[in-house]
C-alpha positions in Angstrom: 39.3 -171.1 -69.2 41.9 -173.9 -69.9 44.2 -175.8 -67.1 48.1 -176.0 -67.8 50.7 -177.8 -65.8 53.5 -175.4 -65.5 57.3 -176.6 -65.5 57.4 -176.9 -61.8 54.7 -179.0 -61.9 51.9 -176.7 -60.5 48.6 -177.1 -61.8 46.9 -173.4 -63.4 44.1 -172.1 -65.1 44.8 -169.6 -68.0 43.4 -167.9 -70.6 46.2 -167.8 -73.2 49.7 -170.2 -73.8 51.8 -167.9 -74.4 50.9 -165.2 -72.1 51.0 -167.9 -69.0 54.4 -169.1 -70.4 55.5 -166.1 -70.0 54.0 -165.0 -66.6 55.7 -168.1 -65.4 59.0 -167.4 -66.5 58.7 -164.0 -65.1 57.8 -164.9 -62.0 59.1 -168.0 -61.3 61.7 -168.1 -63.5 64.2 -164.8 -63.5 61.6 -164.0 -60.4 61.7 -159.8 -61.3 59.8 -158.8 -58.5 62.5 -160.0 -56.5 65.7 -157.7 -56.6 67.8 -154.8 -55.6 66.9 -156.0 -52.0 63.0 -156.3 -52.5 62.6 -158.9 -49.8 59.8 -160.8 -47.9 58.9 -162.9 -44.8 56.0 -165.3 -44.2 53.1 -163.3 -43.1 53.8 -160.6 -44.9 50.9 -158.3 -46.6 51.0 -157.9 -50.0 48.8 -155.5 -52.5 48.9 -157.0 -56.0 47.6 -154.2 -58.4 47.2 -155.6 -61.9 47.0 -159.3 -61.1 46.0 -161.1 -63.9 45.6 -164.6 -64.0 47.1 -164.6 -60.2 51.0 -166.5 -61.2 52.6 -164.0 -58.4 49.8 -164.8 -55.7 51.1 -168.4 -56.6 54.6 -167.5 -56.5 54.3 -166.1 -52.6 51.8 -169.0 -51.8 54.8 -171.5 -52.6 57.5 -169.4 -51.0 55.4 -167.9 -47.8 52.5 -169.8 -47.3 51.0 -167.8 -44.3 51.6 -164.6 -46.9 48.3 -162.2 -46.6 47.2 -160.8 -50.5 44.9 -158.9 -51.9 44.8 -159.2 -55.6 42.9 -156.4 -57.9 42.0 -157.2 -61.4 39.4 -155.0 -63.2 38.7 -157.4 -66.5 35.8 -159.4 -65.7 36.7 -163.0 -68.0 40.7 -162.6 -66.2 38.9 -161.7 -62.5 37.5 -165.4 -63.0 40.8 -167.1 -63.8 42.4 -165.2 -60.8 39.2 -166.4 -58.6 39.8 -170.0 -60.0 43.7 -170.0 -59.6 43.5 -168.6 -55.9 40.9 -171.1 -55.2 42.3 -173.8 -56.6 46.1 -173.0 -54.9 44.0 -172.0 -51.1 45.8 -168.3 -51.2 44.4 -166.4 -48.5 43.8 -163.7 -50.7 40.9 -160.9 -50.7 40.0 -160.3 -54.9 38.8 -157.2 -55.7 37.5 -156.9 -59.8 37.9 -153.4 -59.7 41.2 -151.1 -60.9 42.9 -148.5 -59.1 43.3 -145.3 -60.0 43.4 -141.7 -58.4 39.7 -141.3 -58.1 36.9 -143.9 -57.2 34.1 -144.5 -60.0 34.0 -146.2 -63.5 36.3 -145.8 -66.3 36.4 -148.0 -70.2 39.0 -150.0 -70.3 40.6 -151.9 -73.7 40.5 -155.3 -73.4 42.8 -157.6 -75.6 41.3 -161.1 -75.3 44.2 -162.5 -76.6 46.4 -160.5 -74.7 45.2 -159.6 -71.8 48.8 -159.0 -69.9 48.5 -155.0 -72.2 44.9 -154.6 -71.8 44.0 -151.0 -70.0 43.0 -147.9 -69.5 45.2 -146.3 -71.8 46.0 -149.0 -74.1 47.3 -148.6 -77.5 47.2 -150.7 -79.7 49.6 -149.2 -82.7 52.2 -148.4 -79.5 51.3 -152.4 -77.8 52.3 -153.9 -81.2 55.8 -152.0 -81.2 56.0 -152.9 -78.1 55.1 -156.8 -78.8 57.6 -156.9 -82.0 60.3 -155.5 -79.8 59.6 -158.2 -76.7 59.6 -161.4 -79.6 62.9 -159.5 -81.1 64.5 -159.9 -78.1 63.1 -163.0 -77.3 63.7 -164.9 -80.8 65.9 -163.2 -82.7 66.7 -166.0 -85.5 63.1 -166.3 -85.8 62.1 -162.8 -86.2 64.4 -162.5 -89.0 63.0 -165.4 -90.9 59.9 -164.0 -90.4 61.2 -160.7 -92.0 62.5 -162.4 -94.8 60.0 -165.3 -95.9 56.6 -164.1 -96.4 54.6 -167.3 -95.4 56.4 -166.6 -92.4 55.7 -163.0 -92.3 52.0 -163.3 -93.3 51.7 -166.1 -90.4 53.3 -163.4 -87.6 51.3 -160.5 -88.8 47.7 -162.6 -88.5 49.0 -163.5 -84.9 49.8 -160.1 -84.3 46.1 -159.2 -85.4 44.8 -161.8 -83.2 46.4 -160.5 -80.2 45.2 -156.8 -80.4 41.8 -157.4 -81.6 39.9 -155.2 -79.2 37.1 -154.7 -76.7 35.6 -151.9 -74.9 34.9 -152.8 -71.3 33.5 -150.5 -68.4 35.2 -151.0 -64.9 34.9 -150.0 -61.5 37.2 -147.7 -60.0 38.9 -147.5 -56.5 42.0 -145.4 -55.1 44.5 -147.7 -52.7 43.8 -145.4 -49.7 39.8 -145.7 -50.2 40.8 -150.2 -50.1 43.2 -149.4 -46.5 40.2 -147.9 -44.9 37.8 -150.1 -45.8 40.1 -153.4 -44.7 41.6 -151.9 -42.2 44.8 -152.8 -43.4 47.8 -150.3 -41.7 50.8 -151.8 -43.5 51.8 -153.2 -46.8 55.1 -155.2 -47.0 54.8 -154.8 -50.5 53.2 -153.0 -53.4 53.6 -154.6 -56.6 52.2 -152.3 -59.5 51.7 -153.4 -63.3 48.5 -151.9 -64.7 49.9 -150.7 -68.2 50.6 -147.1 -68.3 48.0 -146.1 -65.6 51.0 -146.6 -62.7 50.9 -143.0 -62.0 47.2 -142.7 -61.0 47.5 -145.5 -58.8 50.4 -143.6 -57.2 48.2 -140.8 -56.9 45.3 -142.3 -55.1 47.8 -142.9 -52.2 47.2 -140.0 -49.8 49.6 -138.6 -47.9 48.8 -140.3 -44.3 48.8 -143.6 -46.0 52.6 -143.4 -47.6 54.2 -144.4 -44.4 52.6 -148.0 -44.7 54.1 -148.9 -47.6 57.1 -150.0 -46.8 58.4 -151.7 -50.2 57.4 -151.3 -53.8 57.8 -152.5 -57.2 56.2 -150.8 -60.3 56.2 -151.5 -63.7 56.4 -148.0 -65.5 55.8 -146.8 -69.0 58.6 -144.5 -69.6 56.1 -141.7 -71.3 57.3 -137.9 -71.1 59.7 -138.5 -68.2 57.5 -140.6 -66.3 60.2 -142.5 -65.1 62.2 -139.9 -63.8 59.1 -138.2 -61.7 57.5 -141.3 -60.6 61.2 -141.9 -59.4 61.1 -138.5 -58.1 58.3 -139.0 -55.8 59.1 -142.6 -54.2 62.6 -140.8 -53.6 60.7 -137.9 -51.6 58.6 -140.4 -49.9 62.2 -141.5 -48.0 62.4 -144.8 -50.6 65.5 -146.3 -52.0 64.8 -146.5 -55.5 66.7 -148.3 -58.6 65.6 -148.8 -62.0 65.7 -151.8 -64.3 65.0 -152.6 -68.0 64.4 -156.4 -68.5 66.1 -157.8 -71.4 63.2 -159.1 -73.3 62.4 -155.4 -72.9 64.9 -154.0 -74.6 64.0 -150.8 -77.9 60.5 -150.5 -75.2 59.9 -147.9 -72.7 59.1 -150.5 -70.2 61.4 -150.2 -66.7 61.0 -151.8 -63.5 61.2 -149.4 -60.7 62.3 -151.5 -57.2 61.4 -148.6 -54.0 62.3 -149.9 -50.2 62.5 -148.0 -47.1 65.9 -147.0 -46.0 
């Protein structure tokens, strides 16, 4: 665990440059959890599903201080980063190092040390590097191309590229959101941010019925895998959500959208 002093002059732990750089940027930065009317006011309850290192708990900290979180992140070594970061900021956040998912009980997860932001349940790694070498192509596009064309270059991008998928096989605990709202007693969510890496729809799923109604705004990263854009879309939209759909442009040749759900 290293400590970084971010552009804005907050103070973070982190696990890898790159990955908090760009955590920051989309957070702080082009702030993507924040549009097509996603909105907030201090107080406000927020589930954070997929929190990582814990940059959007120190996003609302800054901007609603009296906000009310509770963070999950299943991978033990990025649970203590989040722990360190919420500490070291005073969130009032509950952590819980479990995933969530349409069942309770344990599941393996992949776990990219050195990039932890596409580690998961259903990782991939042949389908995370396309998705990589799309997001730096977008990114750096001069650069991409000298890489294509100088081999040095090449050779230095492709042992980078190995770096950041070399893999582990973790086992992790297992919760569904309605099993966390009866145990905390929690009766409304102002919002539900998703980004778990292609498991969005089983964390949809362990949502019972009785429970939709306290949800009143959502954002979900989703893998757009065999429609699962249009049905996830589908159901908010049944559910009595207003729903658009964005693509980031550093996402641009992926299947990754942003799906933005409030309450008419």
């Amino acid at each position: 665990m290293k400590s970084l002093t971010l552009p804005n002059g907050l103070d973070i732990y982190y696990l890898n440059l790159n990955e908090a750089r760009f955590l920051y940027e989309e957070t702080f930065q082009t702030e993507e959890y924040f549009k097509h009317g996603i909105a907030l006011i201090d107080g406000a309850c927020v589930f954070d599903v997929g929190a990582n290192i814990g940059m959007f708990g120190i996003y609302l900290q800054r901007r609603w201080p009296q906000v009310r979180l509770y963070a999950f992140e299943p991978v033990p070594d990025v649970f203590a980063v989040l722990h360190a970061n919420v500490a070291r900021h005073g969130i009032a956040a509950r952590l819980f190092d479990c995933a969530l998912a349409a069942e309770p009980g344990e599941t393996s997860f992949t776990y990219y040390p050195g990039n932890t932001v596409m580690s998961g349940r259903y990782a991939d790694a042949s389908e995370d590097r396309k998705t990589t070498f799309a997001f730096l192509s977008n990114k750096s596009p001069e650069a991409m191309a000298r890489a294509r064309e100088d081999p040095v270059l090449r050779k230095h991008f492709d042992s980078m590229i190995d770096h950041m998928f070399e893999a582990r096989t973790i086992t992790c605990r297992v919760g569904t959101l309605s099993q966390v709202l009866r145990e905390t007693g929690v009766d409304r969510i102002d919002l539900l941010k998703i980004d778990v890496e292609k498991s969005e729809h089983e964390v949809l799923a362990g949502i019972a019925d009785a429970d939709w109604p306290k949800i009143r705004q959502l954002v979900v990263e989703v893998h757009d895998q065999d429609g699962r854009q249009v049905d996830i879309r589908r159901l908010l939209e049944q559910r009595g959500y207003l729903v658009e759909a964005e693509q980031a442009l550093m996402l641009r040749a992926t299947n990754l959208y942003t799906l933005y759900a409030r309450r008419a």
